[in-house]
N, C-alpha and C positions, 0 to 999 in steps of 0.2 A: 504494500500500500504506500502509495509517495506521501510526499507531505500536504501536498495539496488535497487530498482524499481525505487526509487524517483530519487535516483544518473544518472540513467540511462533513465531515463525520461528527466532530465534536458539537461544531454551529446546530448540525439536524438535532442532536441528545438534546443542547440545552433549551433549545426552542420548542422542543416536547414538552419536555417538564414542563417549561413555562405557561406552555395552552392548554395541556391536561389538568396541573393542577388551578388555573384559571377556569377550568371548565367543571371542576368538581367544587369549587368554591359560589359557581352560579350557575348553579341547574337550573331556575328557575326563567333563565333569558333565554327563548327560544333561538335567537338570531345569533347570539355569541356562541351559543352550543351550534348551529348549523358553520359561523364562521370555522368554529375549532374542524372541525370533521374536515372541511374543504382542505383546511390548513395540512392535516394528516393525508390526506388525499396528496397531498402536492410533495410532502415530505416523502412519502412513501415510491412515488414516480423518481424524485429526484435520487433518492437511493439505490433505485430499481434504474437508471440512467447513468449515475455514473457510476455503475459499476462496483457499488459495496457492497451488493448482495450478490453472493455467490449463483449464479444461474449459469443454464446452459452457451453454448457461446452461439448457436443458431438464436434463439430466445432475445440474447441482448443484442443483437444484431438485425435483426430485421423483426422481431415484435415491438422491444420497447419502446423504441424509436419514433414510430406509428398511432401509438398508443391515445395519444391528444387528439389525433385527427380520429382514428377510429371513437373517442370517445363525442366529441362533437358531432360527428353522421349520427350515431346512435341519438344522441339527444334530440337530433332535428328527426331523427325517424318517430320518437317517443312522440314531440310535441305536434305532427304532422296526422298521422295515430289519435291522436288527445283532439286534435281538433274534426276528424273525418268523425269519432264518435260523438262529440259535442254536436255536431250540424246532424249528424243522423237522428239524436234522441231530442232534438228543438223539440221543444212542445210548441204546438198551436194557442194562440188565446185568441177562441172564436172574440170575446170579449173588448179585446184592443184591436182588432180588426173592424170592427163594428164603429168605436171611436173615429180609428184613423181616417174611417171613410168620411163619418160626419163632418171631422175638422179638413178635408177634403171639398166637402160641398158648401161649407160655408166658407173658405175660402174662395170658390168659385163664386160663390152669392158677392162678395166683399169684392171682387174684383172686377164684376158685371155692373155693380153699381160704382165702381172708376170707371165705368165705358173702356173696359179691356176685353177683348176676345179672347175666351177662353179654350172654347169647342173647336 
């Protein structure tokens, strides 16, 4: 391990500690608990990148590498996915259709009486 790995090994430890135990100190903040995870997320990549975790050398070489892009596709596939069922399960609201129409005709009414052609 060079020195620079070693540097950088130690920076990952102690910024652990610090978000872990930052994170057991305030369970009750949903948003500092999601930041902490992403944080480990990113730690865990960065370790898995350069090289301080022991893996295959096919693996470090043409999976990790990838790994941000392939996580990004996946995300836009999830959120693409999340939205093709959002638009399938729409409910109707016979209700606000019935509205939009009235405010529909009385806008026509309001703009026949400016002598606008509407039709």
């Amino acid at each position: 391990m060079t020195r620079a790995q070693q540097t950088v090994s130690v920076l990952l430890l102690v910024s652990s500690v610090r978000y872990s135990s930052s994170a057991i100190t305030c369970t009750k903040d949903q948003n500092k608990d999601t930041e902490n995870h992403i944080l480990t997320y990113n730690q865990l990549y960065l370790v898995a990148y350069l090289g301080l975790l022991p893996l295959n050398q096919t693996v470090q070489t043409e999976i990790i590498p990838v790994l941000p892009f392939w996580a990004l596709i996946v995300f836009g596939c999830y959120l693409l996915g999340r939205l093709g069922v959002a638009i399938f399960t729409f409910n109707d609201v016979p209700e606000a259709h019935a509205e939009l129409q009235k405010e529909i005709e009385q806008a026509k009414v309001e703009l026949r009486q400016g002598k606008i052609d509407v039709d």
